[in-house]
C-alpha positions, 0 to 999 in steps of 0.5 A, spaced: 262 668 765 267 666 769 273 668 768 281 667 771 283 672 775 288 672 782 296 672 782 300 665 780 300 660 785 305 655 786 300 649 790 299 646 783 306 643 782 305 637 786 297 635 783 300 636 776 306 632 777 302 627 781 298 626 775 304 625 771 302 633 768 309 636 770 310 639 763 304 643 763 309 647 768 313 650 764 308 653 759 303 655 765 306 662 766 304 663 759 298 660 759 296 664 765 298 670 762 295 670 756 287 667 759 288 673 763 289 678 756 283 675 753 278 674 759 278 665 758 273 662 762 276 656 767 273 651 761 277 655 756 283 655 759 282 648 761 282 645 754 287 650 753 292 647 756 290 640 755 290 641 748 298 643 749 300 637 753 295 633 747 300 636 742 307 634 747 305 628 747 303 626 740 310 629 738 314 626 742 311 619 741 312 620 734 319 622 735 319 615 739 317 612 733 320 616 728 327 613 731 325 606 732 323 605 724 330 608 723 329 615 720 333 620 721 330 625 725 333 631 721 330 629 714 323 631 715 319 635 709 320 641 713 327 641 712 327 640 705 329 647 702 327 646 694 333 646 691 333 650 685 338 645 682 334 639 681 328 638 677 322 632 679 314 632 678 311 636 682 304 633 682 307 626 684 310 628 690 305 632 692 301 625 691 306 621 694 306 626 701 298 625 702 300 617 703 294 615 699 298 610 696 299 606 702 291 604 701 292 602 694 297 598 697 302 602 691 309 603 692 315 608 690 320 608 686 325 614 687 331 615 682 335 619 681 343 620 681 347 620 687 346 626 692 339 630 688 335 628 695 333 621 694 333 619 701 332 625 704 324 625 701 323 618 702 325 619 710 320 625 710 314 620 707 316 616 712 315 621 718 308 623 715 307 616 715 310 615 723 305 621 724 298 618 721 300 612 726 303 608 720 308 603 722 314 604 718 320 601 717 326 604 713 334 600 712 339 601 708 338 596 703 346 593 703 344 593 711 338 589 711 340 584 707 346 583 710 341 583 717 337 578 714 342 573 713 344 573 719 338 571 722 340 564 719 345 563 723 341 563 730 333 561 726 330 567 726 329 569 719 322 567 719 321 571 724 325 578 721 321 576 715 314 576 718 316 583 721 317 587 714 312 584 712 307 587 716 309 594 717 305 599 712 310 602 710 318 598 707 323 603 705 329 601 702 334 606 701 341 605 696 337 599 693 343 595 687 348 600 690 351 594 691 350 587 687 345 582 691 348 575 692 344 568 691 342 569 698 339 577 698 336 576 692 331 570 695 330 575 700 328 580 696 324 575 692 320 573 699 319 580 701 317 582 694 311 577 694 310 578 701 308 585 701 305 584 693 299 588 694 298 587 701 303 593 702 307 599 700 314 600 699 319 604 697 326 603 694 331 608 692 336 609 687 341 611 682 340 605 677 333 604 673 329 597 675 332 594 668 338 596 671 337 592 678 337 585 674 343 586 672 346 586 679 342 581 682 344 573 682 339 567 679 335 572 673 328 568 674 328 570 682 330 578 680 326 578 674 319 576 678 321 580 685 322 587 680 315 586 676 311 585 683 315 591 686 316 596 680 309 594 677 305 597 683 309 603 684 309 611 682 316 612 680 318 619 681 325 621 678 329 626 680 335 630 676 339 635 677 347 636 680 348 633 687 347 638 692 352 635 696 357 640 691 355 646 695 357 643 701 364 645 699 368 649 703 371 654 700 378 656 700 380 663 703 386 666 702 389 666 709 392 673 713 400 672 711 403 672 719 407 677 722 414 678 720 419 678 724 419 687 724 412 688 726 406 687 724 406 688 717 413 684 716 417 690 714 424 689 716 
């Protein structure tokens, strides 16, 4: 068995960078160190460091799509600190975080009051989503709608439309935040029957689908694009106060200022 030994040298600098390996410099040193320790043969060693640099790049090409589906890098499951003051299914969630209801295709629904963590749990679907290499696209709701009519003005919402259709994943977060013009709710019809079972979205928000109908315009379109989306979604509500709250500063009481004999303002 062969293994690593001899002083680092710096003559791989120029190969490695040469095929586009120049990462691999940075933790080389360490990855040496630790060959040398457990006695790794070349072989070992050699998918060792491959593996690393397998894993930058998966990382950073998820972080590339992670950004260019609009999700907010801090908001991963990881970063989810289980507050104790909002209470929601455990068992649904964690069925909803293994993706498999993108194969149905199924949707979610998550509900829930202003500030209990609605959108922060849809962005992290949506990061385990970029990491299986799903496609994703998440908007606010207000703002792609209001996207989406612009699109009229240069003929391009055929186009627009074709894209959210096809992407695996369609999260709309504040949905009904604020009502649906004539022209949002047609939009939100087609989106509805494009994606019906071909597949997933999910929509968050602090009103119940029956809810949604009243802040949309022409009841037929609304009542059918609500069926079609609501009818094939888990829907998982989260209650509790906003967590938001303990995001209050507190006031402290301020040191009083010196007076004007001393310190301690005696006279």
């Amino acid at each position: 068995m062969t293994v690593l030994t001899g002083p680092i040298r710096p003559h791989p600098q120029q190969p490695l960078r040469a095929l586009k390996l120049g990462k691999l410099l940075d933790i080389l040193p360490e990855r040496l160190t630790l060959a040398r320790q457990q006695n790794m043969t070349h072989a070992d060693f050699l998918e060792l460091v491959l593996a690393d640099e397998v894993s930058r790049r998966e990382s950073g090409s998820a972080a590339l799509r992670a950004r260019a589906a609009g999700l907010d890098p801090a908001m991963h499951l990881e970063a989810w600190d289980n507050r104790a003051s909002v209470r929601y299914d455990q068992q649904l969630w964690n069925e909803l975080a293994s993706l498999r209801f993108l194969d149905g295709p199924h949707g979610a629904l998550i509900l829930g009051p202003v500030g209990v963590g609605k959108t922060h749990l849809a962005t992290a679907l949506g990061h385990i989503a970029v990491r299986r290499r799903r496609t994703v696209h998440m908007a606010r709701a207000g703002q792609l709608f209001k996207k989406l009519k612009a699109t009229r003005l240069d003929n391009t919402t055929d186009t627009e439309m074709r894209r959210l259709a096809a992407v695996d994943l369609l999260i709309l977060d504040d949905f009904a935040l604020q009502p649906l013009d004539a022209t949002a709710t047609a939009d939100f019809y087609q989106l509805c029957v494009e994606r019906h079972q071909r597949a997933a979205t999910i929509a968050t928000s602090n009103r119940t689908p029956e809810e949604w109908l009243s802040m949309m315009a022409g009841p037929l379109l609304a009542q059918s694009a609500v069926d079609r989306l609501a009818s094939t979604a888990h829907e998982l509500i989260i209650e509790g106060q906003s967590y938001r709250h303990r995001q209050k500063p507190s006031l402290r009481s301020p040191a009083a200022p010196p007076g004007p004999g001393g310190d301690d303002g005696a006279a």
